[in-house]
N, C-alpha and C positions, 0 to 999 in steps of 0.2 A: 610584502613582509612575510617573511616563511613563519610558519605555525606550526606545531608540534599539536594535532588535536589526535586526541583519542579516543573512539568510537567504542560502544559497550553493547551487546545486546544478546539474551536471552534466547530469543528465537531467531534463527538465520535461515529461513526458506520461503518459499512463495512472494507475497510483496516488500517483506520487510529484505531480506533477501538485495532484491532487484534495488531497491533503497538505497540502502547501505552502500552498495556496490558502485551504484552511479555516483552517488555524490562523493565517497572515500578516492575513488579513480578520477575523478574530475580533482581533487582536491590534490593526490600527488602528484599529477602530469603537469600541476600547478605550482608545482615545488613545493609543495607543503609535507612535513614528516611525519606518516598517519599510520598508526597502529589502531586493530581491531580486535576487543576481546571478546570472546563469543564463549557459547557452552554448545555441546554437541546434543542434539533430540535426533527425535527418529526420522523429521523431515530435513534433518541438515543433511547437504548434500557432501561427496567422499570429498578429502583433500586433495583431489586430483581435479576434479568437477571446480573448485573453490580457487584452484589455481587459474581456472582457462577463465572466469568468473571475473579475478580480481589483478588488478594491476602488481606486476611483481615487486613494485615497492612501497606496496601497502602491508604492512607485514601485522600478522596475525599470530595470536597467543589465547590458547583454550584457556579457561576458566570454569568449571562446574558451577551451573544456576540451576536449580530444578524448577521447574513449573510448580509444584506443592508448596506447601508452607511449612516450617518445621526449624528446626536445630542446625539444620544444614545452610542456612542461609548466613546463621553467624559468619562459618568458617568464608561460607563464598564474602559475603564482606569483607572480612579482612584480608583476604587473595585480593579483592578489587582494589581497597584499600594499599595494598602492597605494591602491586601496580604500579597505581598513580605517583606512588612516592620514587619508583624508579622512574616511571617516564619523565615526571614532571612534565603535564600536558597544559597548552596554554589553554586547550579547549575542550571540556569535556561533553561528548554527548552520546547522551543515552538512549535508546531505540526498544519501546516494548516495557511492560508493563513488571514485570520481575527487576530485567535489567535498571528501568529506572529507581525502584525501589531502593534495590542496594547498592546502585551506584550512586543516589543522592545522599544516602545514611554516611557511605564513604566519604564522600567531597563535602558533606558538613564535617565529619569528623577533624580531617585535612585543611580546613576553613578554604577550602575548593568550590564551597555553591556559588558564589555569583559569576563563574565562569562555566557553569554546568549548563546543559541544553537536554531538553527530553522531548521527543518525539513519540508520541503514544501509538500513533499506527490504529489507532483505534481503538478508543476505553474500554477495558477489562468489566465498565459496570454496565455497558450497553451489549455484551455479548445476550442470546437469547435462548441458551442452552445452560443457565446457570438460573437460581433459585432467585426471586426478589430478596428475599434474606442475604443471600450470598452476594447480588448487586450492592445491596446497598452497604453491607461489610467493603465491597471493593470501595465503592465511591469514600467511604468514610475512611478511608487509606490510604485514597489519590488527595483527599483534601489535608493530613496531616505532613504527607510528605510533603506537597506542594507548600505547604505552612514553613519547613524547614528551609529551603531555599529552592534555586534552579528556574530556568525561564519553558514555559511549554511553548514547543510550536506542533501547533494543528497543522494536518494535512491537506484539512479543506475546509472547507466556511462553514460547513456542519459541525463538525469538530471545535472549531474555535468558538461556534454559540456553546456547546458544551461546556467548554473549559471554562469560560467568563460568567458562565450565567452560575456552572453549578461549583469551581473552584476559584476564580477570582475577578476582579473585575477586570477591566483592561492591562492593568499592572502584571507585567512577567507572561504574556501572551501576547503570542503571534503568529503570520499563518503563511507558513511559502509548502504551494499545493503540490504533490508528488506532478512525477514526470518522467517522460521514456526520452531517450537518444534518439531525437528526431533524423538523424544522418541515419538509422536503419532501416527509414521508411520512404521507400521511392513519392517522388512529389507526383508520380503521375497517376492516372487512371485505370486501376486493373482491369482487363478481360474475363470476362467471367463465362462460366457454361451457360449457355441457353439453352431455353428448356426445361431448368430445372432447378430447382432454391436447394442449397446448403444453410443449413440451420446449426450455428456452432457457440460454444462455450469453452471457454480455458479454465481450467480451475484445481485443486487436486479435489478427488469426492471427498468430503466432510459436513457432518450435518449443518456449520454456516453456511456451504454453499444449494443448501436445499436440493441436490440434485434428483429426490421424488416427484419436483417440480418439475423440472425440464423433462424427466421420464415421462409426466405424464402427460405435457404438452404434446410430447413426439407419438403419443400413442395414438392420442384425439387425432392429431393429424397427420401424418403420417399415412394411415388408414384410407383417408378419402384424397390424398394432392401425391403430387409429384417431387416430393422434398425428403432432402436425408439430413440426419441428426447425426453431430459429431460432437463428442467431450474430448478437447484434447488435456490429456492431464493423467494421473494416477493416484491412484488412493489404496487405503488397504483392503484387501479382497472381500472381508467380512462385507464392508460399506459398499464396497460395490455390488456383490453380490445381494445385499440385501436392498439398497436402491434405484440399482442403475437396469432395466431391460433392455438386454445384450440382440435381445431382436429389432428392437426398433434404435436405438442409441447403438452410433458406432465409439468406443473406450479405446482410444488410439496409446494409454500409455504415455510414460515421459517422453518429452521430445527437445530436443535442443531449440534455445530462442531463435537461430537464424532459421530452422525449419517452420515453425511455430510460426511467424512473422509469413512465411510463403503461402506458408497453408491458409491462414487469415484473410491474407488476398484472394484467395481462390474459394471463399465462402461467401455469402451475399447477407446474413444476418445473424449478429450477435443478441445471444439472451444470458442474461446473470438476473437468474429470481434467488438471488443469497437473502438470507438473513437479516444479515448484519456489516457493516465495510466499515472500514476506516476511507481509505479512498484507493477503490480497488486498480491496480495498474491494470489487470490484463483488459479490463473497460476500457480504461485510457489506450491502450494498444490496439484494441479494436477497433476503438473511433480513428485512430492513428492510422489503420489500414485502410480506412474508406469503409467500415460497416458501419448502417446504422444498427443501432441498439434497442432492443428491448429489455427494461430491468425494474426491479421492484424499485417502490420510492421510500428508500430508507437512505439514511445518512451515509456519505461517498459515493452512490450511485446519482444521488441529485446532484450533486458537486461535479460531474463529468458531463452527463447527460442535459443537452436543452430540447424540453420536453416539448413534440410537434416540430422540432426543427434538425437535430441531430441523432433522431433516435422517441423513443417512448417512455416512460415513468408510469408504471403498474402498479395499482393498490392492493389487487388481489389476483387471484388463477384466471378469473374470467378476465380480467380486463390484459393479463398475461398473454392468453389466447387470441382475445381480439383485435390487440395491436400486432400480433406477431403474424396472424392470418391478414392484415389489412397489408403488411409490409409482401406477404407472400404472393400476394393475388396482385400486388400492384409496382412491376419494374420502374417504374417513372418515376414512381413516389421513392423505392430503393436506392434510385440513382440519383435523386435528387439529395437524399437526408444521407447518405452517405460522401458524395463529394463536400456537404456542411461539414460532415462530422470529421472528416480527416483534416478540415481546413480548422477548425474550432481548436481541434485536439493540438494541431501541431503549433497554433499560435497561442495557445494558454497553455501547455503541460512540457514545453520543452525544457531539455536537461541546461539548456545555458541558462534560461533565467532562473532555475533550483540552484545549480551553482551561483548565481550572482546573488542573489536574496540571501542565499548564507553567507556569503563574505561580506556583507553589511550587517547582518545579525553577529558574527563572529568579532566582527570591527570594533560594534558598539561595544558588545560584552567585554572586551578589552580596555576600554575606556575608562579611567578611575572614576568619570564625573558621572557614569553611563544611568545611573538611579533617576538621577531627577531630569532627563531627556526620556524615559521608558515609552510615554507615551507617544511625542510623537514622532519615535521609533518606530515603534508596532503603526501606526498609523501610513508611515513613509511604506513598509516593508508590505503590507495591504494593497497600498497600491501601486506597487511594482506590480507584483501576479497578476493583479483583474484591470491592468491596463490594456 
């Protein structure tokens, strides 16, 4: 059945980004008729970039969302609001923490919520560069809107404790895990340098991705072994410069995904000591390449990473260190946790079963009777992904 959904989001770069992207393209190549409204920030990328990006008939319409809070949201509401009333979308969903905001305030207004869907990408009240005061203002925001209507789907099983425990219970929650285009990832076993360990990270510099951490990993070691550090990614120069030691960390800059993807292969160990995740893709893309992993153990990195088997889970800098050193000194152990981890990644985080989990979430939602089945919806939709 063809669907007219309409995708809304706030922030359009790094995972959310890649999101968006995969599931809206799988959805029109699918027949379905998908309009994307987006606002422009300083990480969205040019309309030319967004073109090679996105399926050319996924068609795209800007919208001003600002990240602040203020008077200006009115107006973006009622732009969203306008929208919808031209699209007439049979499915509305929302991507990111602003975007769901006022595009939930709209599709109530519209009597549009029980066909709405929000994807958080990662709660705005778990960020760790905001004020306990200011978390708990977000959470007390996520639970009024969630109050008004719309169904949340978590990104990962971290997330979903989130959302149940701290906004609802099982009602109007569900959880289909991000995912990469497993057709961009050769099945086989890369060749790597011998000799020598590649220590790498993807990520743009920002202080969630903790990158004084990885600087300082590379410094410890770097010094006494035979290993080179590479960040592929870009941030703004301030952050770099202020984070990142350009002596010991190679800053490769943006890079296009199909080079990205080659380069990966030709590195022997990933580390993401971030913050904070929703559920980070370029992890999932690592393990996707045959690296194992080292990574803090906060929420979306446990969701990718099985800890001892496809990689490590880090509590703190020393045990950062001492997993990453243990992977360094030992190819056997490399090659073992890394053929797990590409085999793990590409049988739990592929883009066909993201697309399939949504066209039974989209199904239900459609459904007049769809209320009093919610539950074992979400229950069905659960165990698609961790089958």
């Amino acid at each position: 059945m063809r669907q007219k959904i309409v995708h809304v989001t706030e922030a359009l770069g790094g995972g959310v980004l890649h999101c968006v992207a995969l599931l809206a393209n799988r959805q029109a190549a699918a027949g379905d008729d998908v309009v994307l409204l987006h606002s422009i920030r300083h990480d969205t990328p040019s309309p030319a970039k967004l073109d090679e990006v996105f399926d050319k008939r996924v068609r795209r319409k800007v919208i001003g969302m600002r990240t602040s809070i203020g008077s200006h949201d009115v107006v973006s509401a009622v732009r969203i609001a306008l929208a919808f009333i031209y699209e007439r979308p049979d499915i509305i969903h929302l991507h990111s923490s602003k975007a769901a905001a006022l595009g939930r305030v709209a599709a109530r207004m519209l009597g549009m919520a029980r066909r709405t869907i929000y994807s958080p990408h990662g709660f705005a009240f778990l960020k760790e560069d905001i004020s306990p005061r200011k978390a708990k203002f977000f959470l007390q925001v996520e639970r009024m809107l969630h109050a008004i209507g719309g169904h949340i789907v978590a990104c990962s099983k971290s997330e979903l404790r989130y959302a149940r425990m701290l906004l609802a219970r099982a009602e109007r929650t569900s959880l289909v895990e991000n995912a990469v285009d497993v057709a961009n990832f050769d099945l086989g076993s890369e060749q790597r340098t011998a000799g020598s360990v590649t220590i790498c990270t993807s990520a743009r510099v920002t202080y969630q991705k903790a990158p004084w951490r990885f600087t300082s990993l590379a410094r410890d070691i770097s010094a006494s072994s035979n290993v080179t550090f590479v960040w592929f990614g870009d941030g703004p120069a301030e952050a770099i410069d202020r984070w990142i030691d350009r002596e010991t960390v190679n800053v490769t800059g943006w890079i296009p995904a199909s080079d990205l993807r080659r380069r990966l292969a030709q590195c022997d160990v990933f580390v993401l000591p971030s913050l904070w995740e929703g559920m980070p893709i370029a992890l999932i893309e690592a393990q996707a390449a045959g690296l194992p992993a080292v990574a803090s153990r906060i929420v979306g990195n446990r969701d990718v990473i099985v800890h001892g088997v496809t990689g490590f889970l880090a509590n703190d800098d020393e045990e950062l260190a001492h997993y990453t050193l243990q992977l360094i000194n030992d190819a056997e152990l490399r090659c073992r946790m890394g053929a797990a981890a590409k085999a793990h990644a590409l049988k739990q985080f592929s883009d066909r079963r993201l697309f399939r989990s949504y066209v039974g979430l989209y199904r239900h939602l459609l459904t007049p009777a769809h209320s009093s089945h919610l539950l074992a919806a979400s229950a069905a939709y659960q165990h698609e992904v961790t089958k």
